[in-house]
C-alpha positions in Angstrom: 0.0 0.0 0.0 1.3 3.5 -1.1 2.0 6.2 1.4 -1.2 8.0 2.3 -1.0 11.9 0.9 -3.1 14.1 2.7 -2.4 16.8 0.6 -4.3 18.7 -0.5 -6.6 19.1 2.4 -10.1 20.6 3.5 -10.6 20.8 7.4 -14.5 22.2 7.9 -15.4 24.2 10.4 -12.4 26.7 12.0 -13.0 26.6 15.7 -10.3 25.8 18.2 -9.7 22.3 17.4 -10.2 22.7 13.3 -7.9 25.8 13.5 -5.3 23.6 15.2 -5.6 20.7 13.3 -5.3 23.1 10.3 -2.2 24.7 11.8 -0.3 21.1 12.7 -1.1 20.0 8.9 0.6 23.7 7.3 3.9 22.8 9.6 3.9 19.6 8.3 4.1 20.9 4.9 0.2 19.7 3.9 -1.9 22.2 1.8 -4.8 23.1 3.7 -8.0 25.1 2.7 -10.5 26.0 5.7 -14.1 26.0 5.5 -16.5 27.8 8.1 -20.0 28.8 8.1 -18.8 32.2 9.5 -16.2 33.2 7.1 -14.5 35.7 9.4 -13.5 32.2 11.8 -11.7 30.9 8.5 -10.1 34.3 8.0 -8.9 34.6 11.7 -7.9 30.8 11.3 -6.2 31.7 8.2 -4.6 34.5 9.3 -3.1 32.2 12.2 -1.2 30.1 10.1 -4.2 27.2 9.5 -4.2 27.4 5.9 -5.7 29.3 3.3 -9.6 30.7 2.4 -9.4 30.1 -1.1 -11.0 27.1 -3.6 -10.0 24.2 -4.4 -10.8 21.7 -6.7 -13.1 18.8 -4.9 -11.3 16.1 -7.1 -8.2 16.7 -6.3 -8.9 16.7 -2.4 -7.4 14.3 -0.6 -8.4 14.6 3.2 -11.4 16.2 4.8 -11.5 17.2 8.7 -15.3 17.8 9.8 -14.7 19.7 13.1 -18.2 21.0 13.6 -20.9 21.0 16.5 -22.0 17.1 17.0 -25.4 17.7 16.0 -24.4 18.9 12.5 -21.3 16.1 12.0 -23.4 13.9 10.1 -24.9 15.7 7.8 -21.6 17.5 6.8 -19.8 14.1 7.1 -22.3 13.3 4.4 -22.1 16.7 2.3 -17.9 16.1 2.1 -18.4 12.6 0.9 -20.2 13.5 -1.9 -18.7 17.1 -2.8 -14.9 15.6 -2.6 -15.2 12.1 -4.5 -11.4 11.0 -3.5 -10.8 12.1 -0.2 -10.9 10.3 3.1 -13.7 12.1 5.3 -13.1 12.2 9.2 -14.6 14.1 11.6 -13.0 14.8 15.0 -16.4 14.6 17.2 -16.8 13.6 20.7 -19.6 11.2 19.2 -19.1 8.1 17.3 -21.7 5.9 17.4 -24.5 8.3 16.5 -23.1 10.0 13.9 -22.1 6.7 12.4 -25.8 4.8 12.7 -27.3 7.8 11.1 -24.5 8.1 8.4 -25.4 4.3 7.8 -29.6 5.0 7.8 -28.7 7.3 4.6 -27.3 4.0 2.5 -24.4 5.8 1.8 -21.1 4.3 0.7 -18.8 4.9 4.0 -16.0 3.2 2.8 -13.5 6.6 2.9 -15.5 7.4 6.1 -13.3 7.1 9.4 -14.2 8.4 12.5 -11.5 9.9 14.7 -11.7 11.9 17.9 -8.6 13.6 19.4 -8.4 14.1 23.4 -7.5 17.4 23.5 -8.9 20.9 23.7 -9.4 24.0 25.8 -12.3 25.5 27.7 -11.1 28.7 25.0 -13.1 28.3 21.8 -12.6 29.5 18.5 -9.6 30.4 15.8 -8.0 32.9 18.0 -7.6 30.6 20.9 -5.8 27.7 17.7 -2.2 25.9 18.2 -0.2 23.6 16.0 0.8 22.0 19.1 -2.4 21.9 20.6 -2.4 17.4 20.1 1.4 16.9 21.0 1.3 13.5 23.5 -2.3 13.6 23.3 -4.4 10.7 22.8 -5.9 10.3 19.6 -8.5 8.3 19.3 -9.9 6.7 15.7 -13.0 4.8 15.4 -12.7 2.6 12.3 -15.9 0.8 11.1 -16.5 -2.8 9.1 -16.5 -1.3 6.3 -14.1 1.6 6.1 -11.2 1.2 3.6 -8.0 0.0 4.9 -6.3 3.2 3.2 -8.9 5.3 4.7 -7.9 4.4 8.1 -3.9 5.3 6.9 -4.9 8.6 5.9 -6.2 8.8 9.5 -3.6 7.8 11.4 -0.8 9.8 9.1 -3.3 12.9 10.2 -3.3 12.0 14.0 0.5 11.1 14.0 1.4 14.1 11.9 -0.1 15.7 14.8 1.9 14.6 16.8 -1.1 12.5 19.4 -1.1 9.0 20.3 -2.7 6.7 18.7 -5.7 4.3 20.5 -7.9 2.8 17.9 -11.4 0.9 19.3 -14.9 0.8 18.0 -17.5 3.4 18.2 -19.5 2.5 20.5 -16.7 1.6 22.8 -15.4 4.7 22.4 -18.7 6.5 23.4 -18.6 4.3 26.7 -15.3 4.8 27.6 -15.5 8.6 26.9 -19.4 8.6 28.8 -17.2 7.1 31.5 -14.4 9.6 31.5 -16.6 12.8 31.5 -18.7 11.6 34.2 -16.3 11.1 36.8 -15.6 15.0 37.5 -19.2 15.2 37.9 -19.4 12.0 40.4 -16.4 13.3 42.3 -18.1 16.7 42.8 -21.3 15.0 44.0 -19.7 13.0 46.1 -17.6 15.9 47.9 -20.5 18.3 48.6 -22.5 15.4 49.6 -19.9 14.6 52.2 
């Protein structure tokens, strides 16, 4: 199998973690084009070092990062799949296992479709608050399906380890668990201190 290109890539949606995955591709030497419903967050994420505002051709795209609100992911999942007919599509979404059983209830073909969802982040939001290094020793997390294609998944890991993350690799749903898990201990601690 060939070495995965993600060049040239698209990365939707320019908020903190877009912009930064953006900014990690450009110092790798990837060309990246940025995509946001609010074009001044693509400006400011552009202006940051993320990539570039302008066109590109949909045929020649390689990679797609959806990094939009969850409740949108799987309908722009869906838009990217059919606007950029050679590219891998991930998205880098808190939630697998939704996005995924709705992706499936459309009968589209999923095969360049790999989830991934990257531990990292900030309680800033937005381009201004954007880092190349924001994934460095970060956990990475890619959620593979039965019938994603094996080069898919490469292009995903290449983006997660040009990244510099770490790499964990698990279903879906598992991940959802696990992460359910995680994000509910805070809240369990804090319970159980004020109840004490």
């Amino acid at each position: 199998m060939n070495e995965p290109s993600l060049s040239p890539a698209v990365v939707i949606g320019t908020g903190l973690v877009g912009a930064s995955v953006g900014a990690a591709m450009v110092a790798a030497g990837v060309e990246v084009h940025l995509i946001d419903r609010l074009s001044s967050h693509a400006k400011v994420a552009a202006s940051r070092g993320a990539g570039t505002t302008e066109n590109v051709e949909p045929a020649a795209v390689r990679l797609v990062v959806v990094a939009v609100p969850p409740a949108t992911l799987a309908d722009v999942v869906a838009d990217a799949l059919q606007t950029y007919p050679k590219a891998t599509v991930t998205d880098v979404g808190s939630v697998k296992g939704t996005v995924l059983a709705d992706l499936r209830a459309r009968g589209i073909n999923l095969a360049r479709y790999v989830g991934s969802h990257p531990m990292a982040g900030s309680q800033k939001v937005g381009p201004l608050t954007s880092r190349a290094d924001l994934f460095l020793d970060r956990t990475w997390v890619i959620t593979p399906h039965d019938t994603s294609a094996a080069q898919s998944v490469l292009v995903v890991r290449k983006l997660a380890e040009l990244c510099g993350a770490r790499l964990i690799t698990m279903g879906a749903q598992h991940h959802d668990e696990a992460v359910g898990q995680v994000s509910h201990v805070p809240q369990l601690m804090s319970a159980l201190v004020a109840g004490g």
